[in-house]
Biopython code that builds the backbone (N, CA, C, O; Angstrom):
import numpy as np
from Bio.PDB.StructureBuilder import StructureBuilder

atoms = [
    (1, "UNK", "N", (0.847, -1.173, 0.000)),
    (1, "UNK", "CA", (0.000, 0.000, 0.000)),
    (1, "UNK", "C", (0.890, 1.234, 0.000)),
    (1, "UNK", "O", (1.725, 1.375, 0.893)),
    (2, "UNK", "N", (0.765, 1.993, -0.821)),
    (2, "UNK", "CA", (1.399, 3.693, -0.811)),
    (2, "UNK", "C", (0.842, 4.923, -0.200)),
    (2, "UNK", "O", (0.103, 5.565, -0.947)),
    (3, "UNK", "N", (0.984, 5.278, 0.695)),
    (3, "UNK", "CA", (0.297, 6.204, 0.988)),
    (3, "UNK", "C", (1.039, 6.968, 1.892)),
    (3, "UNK", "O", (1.478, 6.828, 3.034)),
    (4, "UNK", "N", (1.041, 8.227, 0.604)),
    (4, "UNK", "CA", (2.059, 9.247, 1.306)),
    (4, "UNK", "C", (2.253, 9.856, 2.609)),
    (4, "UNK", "O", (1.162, 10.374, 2.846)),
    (5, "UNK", "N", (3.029, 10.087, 3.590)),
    (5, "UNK", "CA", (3.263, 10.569, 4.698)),
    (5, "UNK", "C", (2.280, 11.792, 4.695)),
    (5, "UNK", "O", (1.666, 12.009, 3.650)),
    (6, "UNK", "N", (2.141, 12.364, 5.453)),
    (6, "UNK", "CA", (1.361, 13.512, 6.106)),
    (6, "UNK", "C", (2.748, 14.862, 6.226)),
    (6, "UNK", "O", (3.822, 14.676, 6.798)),
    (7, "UNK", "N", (2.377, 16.013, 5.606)),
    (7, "UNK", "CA", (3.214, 17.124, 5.883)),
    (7, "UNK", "C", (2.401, 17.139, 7.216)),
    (7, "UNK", "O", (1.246, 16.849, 7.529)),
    (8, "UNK", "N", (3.710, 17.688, 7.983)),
    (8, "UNK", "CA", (3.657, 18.030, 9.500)),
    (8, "UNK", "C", (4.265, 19.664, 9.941)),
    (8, "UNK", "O", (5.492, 19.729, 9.864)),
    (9, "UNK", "N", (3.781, 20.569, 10.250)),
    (9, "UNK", "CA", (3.672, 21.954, 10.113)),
    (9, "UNK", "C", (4.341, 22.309, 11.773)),
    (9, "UNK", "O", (4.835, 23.398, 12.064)),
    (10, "UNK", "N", (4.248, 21.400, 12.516)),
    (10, "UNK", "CA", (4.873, 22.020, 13.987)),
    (10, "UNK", "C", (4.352, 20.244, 14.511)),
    (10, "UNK", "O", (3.747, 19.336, 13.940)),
    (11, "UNK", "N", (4.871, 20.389, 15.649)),
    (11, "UNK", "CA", (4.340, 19.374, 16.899)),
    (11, "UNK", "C", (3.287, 19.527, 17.190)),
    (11, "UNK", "O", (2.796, 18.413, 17.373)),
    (12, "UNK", "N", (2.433, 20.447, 17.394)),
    (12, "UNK", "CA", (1.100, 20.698, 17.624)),
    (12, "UNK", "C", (0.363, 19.840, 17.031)),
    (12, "UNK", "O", (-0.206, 19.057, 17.791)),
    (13, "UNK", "N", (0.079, 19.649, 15.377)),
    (13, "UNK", "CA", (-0.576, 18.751, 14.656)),
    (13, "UNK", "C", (-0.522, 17.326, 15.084)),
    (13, "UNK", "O", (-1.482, 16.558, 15.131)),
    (14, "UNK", "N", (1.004, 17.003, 15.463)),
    (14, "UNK", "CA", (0.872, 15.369, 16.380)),
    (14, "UNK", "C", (-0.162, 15.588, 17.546)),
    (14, "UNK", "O", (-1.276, 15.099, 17.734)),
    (15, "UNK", "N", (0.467, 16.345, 18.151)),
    (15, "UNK", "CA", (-0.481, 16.514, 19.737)),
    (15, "UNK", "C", (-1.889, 16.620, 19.451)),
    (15, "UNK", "O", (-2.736, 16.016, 20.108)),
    (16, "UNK", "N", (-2.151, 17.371, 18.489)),
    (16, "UNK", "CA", (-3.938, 17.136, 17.898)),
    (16, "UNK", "C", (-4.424, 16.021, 17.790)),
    (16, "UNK", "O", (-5.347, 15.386, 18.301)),
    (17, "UNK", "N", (-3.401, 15.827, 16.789)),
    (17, "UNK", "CA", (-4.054, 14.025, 16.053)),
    (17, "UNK", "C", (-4.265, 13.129, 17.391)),
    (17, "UNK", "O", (-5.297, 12.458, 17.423)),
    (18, "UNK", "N", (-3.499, 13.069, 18.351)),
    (18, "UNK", "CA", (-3.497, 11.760, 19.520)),
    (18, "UNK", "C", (-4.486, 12.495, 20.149)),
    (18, "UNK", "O", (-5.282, 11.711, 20.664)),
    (19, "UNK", "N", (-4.933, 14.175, 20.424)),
    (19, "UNK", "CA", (-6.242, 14.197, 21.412)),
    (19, "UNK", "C", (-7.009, 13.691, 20.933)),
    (19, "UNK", "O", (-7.810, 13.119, 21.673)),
    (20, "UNK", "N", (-7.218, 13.600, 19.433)),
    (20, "UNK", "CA", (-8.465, 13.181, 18.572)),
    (20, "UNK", "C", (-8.719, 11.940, 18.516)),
    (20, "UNK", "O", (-9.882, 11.536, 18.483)),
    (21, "UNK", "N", (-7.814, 11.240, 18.498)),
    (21, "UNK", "CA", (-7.964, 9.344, 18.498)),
    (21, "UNK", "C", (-8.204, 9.139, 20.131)),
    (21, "UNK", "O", (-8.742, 8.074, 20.434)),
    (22, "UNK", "N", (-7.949, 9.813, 20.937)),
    (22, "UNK", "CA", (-7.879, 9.409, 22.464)),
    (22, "UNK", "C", (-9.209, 9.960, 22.914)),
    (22, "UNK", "O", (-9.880, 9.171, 23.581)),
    (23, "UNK", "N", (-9.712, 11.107, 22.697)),
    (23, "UNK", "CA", (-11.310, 11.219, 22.449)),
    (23, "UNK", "C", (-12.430, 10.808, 21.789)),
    (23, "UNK", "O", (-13.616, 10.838, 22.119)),
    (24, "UNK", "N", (-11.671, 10.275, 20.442)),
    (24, "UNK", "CA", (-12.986, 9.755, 19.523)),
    (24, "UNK", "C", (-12.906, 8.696, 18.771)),
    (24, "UNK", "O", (-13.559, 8.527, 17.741)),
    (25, "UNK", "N", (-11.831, 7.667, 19.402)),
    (25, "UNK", "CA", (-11.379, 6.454, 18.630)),
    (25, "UNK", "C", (-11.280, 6.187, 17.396)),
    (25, "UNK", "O", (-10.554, 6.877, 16.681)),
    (26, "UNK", "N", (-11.802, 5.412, 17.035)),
    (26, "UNK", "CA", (-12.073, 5.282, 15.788)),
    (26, "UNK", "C", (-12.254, 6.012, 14.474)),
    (26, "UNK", "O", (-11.874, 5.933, 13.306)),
    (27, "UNK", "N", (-13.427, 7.153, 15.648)),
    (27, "UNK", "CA", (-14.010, 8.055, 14.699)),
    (27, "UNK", "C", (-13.548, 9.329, 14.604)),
    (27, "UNK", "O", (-14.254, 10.247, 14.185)),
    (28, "UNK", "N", (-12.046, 9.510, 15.073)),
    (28, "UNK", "CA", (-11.332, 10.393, 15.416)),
    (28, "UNK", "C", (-11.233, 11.381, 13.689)),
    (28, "UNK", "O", (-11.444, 12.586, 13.556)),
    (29, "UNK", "N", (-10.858, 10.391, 12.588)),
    (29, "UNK", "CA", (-10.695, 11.069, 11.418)),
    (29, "UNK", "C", (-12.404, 11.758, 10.982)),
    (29, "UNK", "O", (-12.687, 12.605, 10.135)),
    (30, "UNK", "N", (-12.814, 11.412, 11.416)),
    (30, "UNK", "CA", (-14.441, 12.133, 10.964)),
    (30, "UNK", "C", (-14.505, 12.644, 11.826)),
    (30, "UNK", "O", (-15.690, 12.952, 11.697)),
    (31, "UNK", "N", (-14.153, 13.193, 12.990)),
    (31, "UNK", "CA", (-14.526, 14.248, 13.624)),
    (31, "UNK", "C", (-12.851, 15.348, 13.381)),
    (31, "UNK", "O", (-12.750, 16.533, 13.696)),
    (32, "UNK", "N", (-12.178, 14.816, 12.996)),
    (32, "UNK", "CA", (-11.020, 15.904, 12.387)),
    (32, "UNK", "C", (-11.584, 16.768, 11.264)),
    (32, "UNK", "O", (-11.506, 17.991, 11.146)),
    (33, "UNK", "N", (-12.263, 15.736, 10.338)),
    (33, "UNK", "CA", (-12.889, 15.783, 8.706)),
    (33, "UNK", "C", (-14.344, 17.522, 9.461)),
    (33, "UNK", "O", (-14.553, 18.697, 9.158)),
    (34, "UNK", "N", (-14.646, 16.947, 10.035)),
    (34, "UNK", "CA", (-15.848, 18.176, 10.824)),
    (34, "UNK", "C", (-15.423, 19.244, 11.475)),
    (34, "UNK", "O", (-16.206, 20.176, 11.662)),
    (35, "UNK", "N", (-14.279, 19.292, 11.875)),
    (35, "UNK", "CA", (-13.458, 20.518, 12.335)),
    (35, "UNK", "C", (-13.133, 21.447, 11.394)),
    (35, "UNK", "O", (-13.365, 22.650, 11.515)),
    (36, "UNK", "N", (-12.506, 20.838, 10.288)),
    (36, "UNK", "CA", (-12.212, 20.976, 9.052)),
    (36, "UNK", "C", (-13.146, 21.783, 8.043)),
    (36, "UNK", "O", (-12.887, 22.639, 7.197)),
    (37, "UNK", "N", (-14.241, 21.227, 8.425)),
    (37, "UNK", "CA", (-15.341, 21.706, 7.314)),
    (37, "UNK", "C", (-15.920, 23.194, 8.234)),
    (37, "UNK", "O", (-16.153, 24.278, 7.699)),
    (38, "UNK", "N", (-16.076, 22.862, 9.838)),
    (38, "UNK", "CA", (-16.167, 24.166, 10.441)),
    (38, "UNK", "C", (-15.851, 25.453, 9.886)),
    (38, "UNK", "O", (-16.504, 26.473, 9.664)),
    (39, "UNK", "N", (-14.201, 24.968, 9.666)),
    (39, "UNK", "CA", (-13.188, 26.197, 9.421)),
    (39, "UNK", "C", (-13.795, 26.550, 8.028)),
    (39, "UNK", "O", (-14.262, 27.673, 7.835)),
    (40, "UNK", "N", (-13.789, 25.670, 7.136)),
    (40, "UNK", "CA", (-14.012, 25.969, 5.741)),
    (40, "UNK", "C", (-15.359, 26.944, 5.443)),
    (40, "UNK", "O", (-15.536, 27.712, 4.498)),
    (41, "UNK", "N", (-15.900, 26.758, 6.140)),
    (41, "UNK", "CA", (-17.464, 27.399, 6.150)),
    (41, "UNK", "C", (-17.130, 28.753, 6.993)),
    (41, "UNK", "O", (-17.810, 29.752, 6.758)),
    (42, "UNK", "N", (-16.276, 28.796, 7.800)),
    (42, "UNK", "CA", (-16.005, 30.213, 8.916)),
    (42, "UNK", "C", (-15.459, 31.259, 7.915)),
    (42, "UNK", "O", (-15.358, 32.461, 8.159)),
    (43, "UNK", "N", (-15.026, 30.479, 6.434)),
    (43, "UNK", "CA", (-13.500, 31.025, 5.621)),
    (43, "UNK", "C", (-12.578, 31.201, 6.424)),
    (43, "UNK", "O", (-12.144, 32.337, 6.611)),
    (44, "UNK", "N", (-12.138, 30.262, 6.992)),
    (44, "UNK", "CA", (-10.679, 30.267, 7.967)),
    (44, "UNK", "C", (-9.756, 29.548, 7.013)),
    (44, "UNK", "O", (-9.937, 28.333, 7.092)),
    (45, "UNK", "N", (-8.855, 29.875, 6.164)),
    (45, "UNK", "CA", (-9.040, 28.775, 5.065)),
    (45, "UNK", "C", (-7.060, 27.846, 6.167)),
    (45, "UNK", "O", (-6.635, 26.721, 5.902)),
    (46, "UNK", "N", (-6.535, 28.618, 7.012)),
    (46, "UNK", "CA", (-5.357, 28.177, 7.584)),
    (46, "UNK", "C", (-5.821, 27.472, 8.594)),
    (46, "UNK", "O", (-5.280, 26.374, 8.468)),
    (47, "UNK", "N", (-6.213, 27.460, 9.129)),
    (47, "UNK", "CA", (-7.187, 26.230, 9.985)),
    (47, "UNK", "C", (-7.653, 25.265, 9.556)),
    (47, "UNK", "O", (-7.319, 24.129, 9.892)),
    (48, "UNK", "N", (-8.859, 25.669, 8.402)),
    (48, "UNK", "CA", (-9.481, 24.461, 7.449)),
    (48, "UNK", "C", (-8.221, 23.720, 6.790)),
    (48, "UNK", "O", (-8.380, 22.513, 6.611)),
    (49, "UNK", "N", (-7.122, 24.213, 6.444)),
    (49, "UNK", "CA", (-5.861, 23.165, 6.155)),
    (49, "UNK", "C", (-5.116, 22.574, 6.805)),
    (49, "UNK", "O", (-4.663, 21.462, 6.535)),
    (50, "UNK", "N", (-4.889, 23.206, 7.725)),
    (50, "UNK", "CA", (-4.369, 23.109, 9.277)),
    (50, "UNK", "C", (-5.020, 20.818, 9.425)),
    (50, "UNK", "O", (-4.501, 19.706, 9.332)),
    (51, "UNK", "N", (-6.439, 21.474, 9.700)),
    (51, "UNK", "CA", (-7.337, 20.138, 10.197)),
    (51, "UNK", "C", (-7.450, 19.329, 9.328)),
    (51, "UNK", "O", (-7.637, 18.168, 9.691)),
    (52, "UNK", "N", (-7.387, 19.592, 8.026)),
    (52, "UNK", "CA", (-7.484, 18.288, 7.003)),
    (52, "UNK", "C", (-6.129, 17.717, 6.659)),
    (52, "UNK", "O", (-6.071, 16.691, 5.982)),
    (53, "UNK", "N", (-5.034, 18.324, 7.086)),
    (53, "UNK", "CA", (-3.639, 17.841, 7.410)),
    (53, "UNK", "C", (-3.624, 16.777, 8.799)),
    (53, "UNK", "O", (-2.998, 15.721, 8.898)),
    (54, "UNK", "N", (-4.466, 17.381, 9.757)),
    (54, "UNK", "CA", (-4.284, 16.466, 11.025)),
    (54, "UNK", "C", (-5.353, 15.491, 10.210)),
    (54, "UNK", "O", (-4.546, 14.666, 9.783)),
    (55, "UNK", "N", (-6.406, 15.132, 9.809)),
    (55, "UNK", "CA", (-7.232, 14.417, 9.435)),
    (55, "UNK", "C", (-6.599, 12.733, 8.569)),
    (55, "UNK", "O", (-6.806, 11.528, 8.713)),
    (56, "UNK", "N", (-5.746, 13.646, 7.654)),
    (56, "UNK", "CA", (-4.692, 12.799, 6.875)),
    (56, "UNK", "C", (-3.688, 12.035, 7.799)),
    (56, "UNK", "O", (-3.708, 10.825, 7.578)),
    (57, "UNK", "N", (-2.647, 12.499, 8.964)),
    (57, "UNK", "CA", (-2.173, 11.948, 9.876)),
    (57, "UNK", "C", (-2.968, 11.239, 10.687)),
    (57, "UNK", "O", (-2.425, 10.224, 11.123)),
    (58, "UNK", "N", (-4.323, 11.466, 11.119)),
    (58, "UNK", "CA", (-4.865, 10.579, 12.091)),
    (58, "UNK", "C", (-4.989, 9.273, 10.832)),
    (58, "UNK", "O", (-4.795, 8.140, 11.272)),
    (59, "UNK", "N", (-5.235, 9.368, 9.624)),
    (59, "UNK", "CA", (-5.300, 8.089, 9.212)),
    (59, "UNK", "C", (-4.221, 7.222, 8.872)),
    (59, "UNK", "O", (-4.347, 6.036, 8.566)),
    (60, "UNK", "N", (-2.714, 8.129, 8.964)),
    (60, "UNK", "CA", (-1.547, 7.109, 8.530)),
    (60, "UNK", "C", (-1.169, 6.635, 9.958)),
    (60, "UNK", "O", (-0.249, 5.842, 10.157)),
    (61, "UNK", "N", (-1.836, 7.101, 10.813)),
    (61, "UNK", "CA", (-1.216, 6.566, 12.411)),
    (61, "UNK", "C", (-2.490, 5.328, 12.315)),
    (61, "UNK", "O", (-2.517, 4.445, 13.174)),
    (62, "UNK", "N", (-3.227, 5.354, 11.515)),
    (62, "UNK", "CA", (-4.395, 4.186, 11.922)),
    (62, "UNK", "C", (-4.009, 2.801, 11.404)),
    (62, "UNK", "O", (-4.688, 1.774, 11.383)),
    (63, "UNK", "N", (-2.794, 3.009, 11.005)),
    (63, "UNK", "CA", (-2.783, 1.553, 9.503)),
    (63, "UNK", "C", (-1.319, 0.905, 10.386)),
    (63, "UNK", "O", (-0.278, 1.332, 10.885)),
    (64, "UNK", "N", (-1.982, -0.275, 10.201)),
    (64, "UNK", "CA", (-0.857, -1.226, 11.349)),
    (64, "UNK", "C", (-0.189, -2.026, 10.416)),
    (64, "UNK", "O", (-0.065, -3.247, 10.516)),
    (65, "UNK", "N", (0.329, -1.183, 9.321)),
    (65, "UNK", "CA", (1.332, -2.241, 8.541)),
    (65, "UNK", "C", (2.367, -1.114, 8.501)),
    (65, "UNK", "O", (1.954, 0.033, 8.674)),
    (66, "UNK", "N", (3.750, -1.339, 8.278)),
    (66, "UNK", "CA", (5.010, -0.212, 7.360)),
    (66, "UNK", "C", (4.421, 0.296, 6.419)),
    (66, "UNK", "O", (3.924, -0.438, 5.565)),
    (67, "UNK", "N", (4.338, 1.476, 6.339)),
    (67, "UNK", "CA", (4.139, 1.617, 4.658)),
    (67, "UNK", "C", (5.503, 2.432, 3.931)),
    (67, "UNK", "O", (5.481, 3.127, 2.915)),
    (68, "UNK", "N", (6.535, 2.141, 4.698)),
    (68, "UNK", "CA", (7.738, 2.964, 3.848)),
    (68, "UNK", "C", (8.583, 2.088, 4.475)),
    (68, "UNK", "O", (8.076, 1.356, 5.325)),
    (69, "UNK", "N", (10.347, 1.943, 4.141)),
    (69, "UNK", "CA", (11.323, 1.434, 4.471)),
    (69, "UNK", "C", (11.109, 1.658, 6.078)),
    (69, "UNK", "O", (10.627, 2.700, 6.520)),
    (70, "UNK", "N", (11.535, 0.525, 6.931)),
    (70, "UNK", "CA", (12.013, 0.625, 7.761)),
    (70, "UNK", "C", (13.596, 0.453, 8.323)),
    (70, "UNK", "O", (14.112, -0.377, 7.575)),
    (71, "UNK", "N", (14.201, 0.723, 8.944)),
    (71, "UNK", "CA", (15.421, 1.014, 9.067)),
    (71, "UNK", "C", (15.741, 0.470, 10.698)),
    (71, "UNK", "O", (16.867, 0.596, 11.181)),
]
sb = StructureBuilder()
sb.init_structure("model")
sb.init_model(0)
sb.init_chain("A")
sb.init_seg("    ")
for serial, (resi, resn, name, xyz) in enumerate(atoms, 1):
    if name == "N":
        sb.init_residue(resn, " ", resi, " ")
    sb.init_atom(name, np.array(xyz, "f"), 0.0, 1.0, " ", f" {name:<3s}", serial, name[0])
structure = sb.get_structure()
């Protein structure tokens, strides 16, 4: 499976992504995906990218295989 890494903009975006899986399990990427759309609708448009960046990381932290060289 290929699936590109997540640009990461500061530490903050990690620290997001794990409140979001540690509050909403599973459904952590659909409630990132709704944060997201918040912003988009506020026209926040650095936020609304901001969250669909953490949205993308909450799903490469979800997949329990390598998906790149390990070392």
């Amino acid at each position: 499976m290929q699936l590109p890494a997540p640009y990461l903009a500061d530490r903050g975006a990690v620290d997001d992504a794990h409140a979001m899986i540690r509050e909403h399990g599973e459904e952590a990427g659909f409630a990132a995906a709704a944060r997201a759309e918040q912003y988009r609708v506020l026209g926040n448009h650095v936020h609304f990218a901001r969250w669909r960046q953490i949205e993308r990381l909450i799903t490469y932290l979800s997949i329990d295989v390598a998906l790149d060289t390990v070392h």
